[in-house]
TIZAZA-129113 format. One record per residue: chain; x, y, z of N, C-alpha, C, O in turn; residue number from 1; residue in one letter. Coordinates in pm, whole numbers, plus 50000, padded with zeros to 5 digits. Layout:
N
A; X; Y; Z; X; Y; Z; X; Y; Z; X; Y; Z; NUM; a
...
//
This chain:
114
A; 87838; 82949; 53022; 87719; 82916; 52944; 87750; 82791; 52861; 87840; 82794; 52778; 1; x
A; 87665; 82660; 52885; 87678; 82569; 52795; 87619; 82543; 52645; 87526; 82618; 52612; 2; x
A; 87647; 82479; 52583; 87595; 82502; 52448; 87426; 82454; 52433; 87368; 82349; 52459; 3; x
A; 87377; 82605; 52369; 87238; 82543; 52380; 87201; 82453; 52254; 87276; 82407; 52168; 4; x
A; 87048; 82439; 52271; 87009; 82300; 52195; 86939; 82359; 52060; 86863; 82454; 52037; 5; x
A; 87004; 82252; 51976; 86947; 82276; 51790; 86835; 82344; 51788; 86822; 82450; 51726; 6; x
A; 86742; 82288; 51859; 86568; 82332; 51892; 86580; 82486; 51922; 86511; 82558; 51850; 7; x
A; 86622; 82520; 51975; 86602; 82691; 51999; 86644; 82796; 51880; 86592; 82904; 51854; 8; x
A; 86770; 82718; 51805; 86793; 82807; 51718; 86700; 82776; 51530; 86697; 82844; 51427; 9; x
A; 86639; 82645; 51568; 86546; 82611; 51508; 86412; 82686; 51494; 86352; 82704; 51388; 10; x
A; 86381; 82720; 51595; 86264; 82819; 51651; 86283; 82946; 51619; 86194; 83030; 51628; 11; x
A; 86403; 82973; 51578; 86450; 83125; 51580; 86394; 83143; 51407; 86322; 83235; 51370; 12; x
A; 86438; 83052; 51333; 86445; 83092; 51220; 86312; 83104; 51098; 86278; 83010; 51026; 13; x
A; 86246; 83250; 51099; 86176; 83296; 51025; 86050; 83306; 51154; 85931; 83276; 51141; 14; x
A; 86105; 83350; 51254; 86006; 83358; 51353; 85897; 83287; 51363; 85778; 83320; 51364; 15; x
A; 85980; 83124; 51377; 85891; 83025; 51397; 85837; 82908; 51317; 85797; 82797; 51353; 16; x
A; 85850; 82971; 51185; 85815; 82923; 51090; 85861; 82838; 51003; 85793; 82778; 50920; 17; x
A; 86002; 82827; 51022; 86047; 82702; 50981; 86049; 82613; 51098; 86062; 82514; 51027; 18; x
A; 86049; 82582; 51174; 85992; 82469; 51271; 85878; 82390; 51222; 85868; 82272; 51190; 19; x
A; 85797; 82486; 51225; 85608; 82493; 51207; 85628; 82389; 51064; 85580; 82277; 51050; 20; x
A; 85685; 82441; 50997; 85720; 82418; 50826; 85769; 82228; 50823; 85725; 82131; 50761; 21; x
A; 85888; 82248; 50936; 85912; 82113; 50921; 85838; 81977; 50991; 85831; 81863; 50945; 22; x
A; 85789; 82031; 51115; 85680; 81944; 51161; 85548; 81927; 51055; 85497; 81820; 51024; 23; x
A; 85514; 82035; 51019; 85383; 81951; 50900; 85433; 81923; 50795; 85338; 81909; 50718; 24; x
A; 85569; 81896; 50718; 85635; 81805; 50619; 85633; 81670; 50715; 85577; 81568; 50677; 25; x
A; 85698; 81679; 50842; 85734; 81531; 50854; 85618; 81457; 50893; 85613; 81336; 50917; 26; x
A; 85502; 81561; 50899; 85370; 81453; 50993; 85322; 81440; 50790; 85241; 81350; 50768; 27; x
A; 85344; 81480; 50728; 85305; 81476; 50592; 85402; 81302; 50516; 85363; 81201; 50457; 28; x
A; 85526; 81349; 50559; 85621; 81246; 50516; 85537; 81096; 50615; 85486; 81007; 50547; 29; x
A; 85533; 81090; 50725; 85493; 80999; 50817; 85356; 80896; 50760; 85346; 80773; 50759; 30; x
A; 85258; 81004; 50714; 85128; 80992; 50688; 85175; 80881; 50487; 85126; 80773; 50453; 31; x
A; 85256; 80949; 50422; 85302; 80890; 50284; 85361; 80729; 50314; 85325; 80624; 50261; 32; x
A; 85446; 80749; 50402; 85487; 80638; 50407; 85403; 80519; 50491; 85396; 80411; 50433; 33; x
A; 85358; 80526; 50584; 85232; 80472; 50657; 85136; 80409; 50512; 85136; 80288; 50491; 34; x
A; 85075; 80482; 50439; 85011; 80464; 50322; 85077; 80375; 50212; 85019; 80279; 50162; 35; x
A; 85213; 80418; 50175; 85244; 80344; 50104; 85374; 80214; 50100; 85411; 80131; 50017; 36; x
A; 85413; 80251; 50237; 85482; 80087; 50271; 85587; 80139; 50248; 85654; 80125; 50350; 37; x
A; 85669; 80213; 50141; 85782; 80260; 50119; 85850; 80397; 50193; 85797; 80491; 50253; 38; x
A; 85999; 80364; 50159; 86038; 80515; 50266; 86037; 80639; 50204; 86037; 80655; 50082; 39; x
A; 86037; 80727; 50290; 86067; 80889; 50206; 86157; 80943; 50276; 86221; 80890; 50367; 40; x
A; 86168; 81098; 50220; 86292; 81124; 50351; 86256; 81311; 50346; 86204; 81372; 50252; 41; x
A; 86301; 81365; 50472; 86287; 81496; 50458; 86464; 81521; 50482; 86539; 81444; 50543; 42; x
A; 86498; 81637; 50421; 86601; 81727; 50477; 86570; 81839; 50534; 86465; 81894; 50501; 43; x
A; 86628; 81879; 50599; 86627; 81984; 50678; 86793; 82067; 50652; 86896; 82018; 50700; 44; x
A; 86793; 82178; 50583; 86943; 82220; 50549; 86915; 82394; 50602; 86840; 82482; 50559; 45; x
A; 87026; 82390; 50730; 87046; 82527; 50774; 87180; 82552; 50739; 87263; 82463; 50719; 46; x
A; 87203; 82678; 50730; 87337; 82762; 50635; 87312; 82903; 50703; 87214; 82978; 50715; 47; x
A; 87468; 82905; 50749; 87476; 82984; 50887; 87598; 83072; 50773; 87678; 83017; 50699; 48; x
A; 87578; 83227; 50791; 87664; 83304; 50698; 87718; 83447; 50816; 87648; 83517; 50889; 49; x
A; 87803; 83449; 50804; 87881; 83574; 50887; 87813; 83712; 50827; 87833; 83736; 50708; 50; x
A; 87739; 83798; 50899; 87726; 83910; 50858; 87814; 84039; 50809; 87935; 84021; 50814; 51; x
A; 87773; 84160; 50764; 87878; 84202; 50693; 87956; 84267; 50830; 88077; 84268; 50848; 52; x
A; 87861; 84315; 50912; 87928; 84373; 51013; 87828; 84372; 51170; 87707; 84351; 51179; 53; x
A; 87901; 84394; 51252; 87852; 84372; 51388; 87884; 84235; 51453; 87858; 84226; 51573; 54; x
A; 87928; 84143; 51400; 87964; 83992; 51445; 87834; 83920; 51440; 87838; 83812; 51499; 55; x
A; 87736; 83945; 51394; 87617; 83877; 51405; 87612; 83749; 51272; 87686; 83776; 51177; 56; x
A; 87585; 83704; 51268; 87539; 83535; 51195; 87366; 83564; 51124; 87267; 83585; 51194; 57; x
A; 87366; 83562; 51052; 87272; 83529; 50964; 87267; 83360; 50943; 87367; 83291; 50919; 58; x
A; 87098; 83298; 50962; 87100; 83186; 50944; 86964; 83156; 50919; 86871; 83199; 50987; 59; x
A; 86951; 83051; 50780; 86893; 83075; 50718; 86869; 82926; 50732; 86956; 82846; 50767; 60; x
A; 86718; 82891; 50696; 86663; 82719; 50703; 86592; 82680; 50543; 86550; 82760; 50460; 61; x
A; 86594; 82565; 50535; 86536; 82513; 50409; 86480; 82344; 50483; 86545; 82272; 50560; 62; x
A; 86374; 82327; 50440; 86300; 82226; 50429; 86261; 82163; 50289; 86208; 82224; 50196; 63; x
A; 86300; 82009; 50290; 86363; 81947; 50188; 86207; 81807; 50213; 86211; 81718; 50298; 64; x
A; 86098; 81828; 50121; 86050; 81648; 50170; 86059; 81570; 49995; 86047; 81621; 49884; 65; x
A; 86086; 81414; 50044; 86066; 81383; 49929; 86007; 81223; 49973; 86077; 81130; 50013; 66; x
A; 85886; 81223; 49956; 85789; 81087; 49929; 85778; 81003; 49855; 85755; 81032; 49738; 67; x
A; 85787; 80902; 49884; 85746; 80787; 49858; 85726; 80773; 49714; 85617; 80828; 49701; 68; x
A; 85758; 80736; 49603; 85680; 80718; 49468; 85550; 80681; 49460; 85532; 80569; 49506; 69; x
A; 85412; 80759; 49400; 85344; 80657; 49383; 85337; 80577; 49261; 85396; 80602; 49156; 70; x
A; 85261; 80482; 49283; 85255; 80346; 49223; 85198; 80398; 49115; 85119; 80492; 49113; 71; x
A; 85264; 80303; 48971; 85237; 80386; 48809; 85107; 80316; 48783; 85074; 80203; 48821; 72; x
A; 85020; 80425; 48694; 84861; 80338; 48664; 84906; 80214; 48546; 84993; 80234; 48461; 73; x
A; 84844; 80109; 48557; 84861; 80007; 48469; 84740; 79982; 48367; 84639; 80053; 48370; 74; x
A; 84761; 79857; 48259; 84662; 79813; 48229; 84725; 79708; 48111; 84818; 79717; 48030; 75; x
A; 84649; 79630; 48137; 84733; 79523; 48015; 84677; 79524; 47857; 84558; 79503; 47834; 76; x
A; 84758; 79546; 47769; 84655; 79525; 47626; 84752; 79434; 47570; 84842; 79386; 47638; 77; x
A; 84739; 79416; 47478; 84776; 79281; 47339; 84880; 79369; 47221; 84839; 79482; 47195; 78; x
A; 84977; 79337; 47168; 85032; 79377; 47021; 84953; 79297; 46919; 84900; 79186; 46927; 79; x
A; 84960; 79393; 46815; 84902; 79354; 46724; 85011; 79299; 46592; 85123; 79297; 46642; 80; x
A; 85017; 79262; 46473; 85138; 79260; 46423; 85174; 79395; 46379; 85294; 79424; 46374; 81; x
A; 85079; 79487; 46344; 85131; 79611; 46290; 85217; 79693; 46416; 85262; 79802; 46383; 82; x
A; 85237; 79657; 46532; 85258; 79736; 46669; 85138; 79796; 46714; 85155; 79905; 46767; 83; x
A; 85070; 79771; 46710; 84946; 79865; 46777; 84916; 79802; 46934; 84924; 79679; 46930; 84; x
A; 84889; 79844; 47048; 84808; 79806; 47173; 84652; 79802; 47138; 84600; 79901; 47087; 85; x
A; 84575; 79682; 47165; 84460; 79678; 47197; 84453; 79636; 47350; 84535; 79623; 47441; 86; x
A; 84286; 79616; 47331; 84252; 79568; 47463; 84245; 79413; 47432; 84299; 79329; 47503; 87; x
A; 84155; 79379; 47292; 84098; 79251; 47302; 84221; 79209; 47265; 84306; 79296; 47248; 88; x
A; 84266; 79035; 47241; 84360; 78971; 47217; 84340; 78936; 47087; 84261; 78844; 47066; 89; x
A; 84415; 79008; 46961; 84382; 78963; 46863; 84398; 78813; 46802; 84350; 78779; 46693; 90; x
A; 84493; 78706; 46909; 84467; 78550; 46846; 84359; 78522; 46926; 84371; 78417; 46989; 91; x
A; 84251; 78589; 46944; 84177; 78488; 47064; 84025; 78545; 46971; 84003; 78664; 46950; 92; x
A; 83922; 78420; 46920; 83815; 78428; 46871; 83755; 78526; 46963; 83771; 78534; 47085; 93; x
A; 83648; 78634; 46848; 83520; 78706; 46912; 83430; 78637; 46952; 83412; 78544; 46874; 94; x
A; 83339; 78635; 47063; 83229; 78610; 47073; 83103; 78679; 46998; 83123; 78797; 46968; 95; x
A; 82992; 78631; 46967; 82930; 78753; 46959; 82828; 78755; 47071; 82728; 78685; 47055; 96; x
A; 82836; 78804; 47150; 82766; 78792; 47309; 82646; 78974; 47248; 82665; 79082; 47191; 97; x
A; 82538; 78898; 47312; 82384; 78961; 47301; 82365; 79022; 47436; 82424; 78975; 47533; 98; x
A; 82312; 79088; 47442; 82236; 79100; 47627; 82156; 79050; 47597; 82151; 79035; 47475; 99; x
A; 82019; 78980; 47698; 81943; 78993; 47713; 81829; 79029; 47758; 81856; 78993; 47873; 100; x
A; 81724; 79070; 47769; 81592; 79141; 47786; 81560; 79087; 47926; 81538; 78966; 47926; 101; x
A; 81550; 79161; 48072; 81521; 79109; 48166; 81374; 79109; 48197; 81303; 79205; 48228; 102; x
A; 81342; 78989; 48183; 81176; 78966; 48188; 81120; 79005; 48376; 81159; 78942; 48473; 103; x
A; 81038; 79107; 48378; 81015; 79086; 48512; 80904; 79038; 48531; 80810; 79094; 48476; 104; x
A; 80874; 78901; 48629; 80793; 78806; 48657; 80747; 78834; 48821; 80818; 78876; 48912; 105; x
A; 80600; 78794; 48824; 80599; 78796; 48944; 80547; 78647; 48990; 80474; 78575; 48922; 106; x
A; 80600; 78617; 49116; 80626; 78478; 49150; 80508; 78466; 49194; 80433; 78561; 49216; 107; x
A; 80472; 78313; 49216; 80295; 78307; 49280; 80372; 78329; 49413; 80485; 78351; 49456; 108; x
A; 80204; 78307; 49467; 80253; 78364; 49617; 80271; 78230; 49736; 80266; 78243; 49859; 109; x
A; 80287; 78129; 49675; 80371; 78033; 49755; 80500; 78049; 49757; 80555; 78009; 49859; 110; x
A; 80580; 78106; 49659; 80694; 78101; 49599; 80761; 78229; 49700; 80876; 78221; 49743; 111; x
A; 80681; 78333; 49725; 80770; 78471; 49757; 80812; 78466; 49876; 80765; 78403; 49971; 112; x
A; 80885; 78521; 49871; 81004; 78514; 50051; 81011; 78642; 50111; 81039; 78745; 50051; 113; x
A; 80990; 78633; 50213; 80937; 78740; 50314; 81054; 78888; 50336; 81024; 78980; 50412; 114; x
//
């Protein structure tokens, strides 16, 4: 008998379910990094323990993902001299800006466009 392949004893563990587990982390990991340009990484850590008796192996899986950072929210404000953040720039003059009243006009009728 030759040595079989990672994949089967992969399949074995939690009847299936860590397989299942690590394919939708890595299509998860795939999808993060695609999005954000940067890498991530999954582990995958199996730990294989001698049973107490019968010669049998206990083996046990862990799925490990870790993504991408996302990007920190920003926003720029001004110091003030006391330390304070504003928004406006306190060396920079106020305006005093008005709205104004939107007049609605109706155009003659040479003027209107189809």
């Amino acid at each position: 008998m030759g040595i079989r392949p990672i994949t089967d004893t992969l399949r074995s563990i939690g009847g299936g379910v860590f397989i299942d587990l690590a394919s939708d982390k890595l299509s998860e990991l795939v999808t993060a990094v695609d999005a954000s340009g940067k890498s991530g990484r999954i582990d995958l850590t199996i730990n294989v323990k001698k049973a107490t008796r019968g010669g049998a192996m206990l083996i046990t899986g862990k799925v490990k993902l870790s993504k991408p950072a996302e990007e920190p929210m920003e926003a720029m404000m001004f110091a003030t001299p006391e330390g304070n953040l504003v928004i406006d720039d306190p060396h920079q003059q106020k305006l005093d800006l008005k709205a104004v009243a939107s007049a609605t006009e109706t155009l003659p009728s040479n003027l209107k466009t189809a």
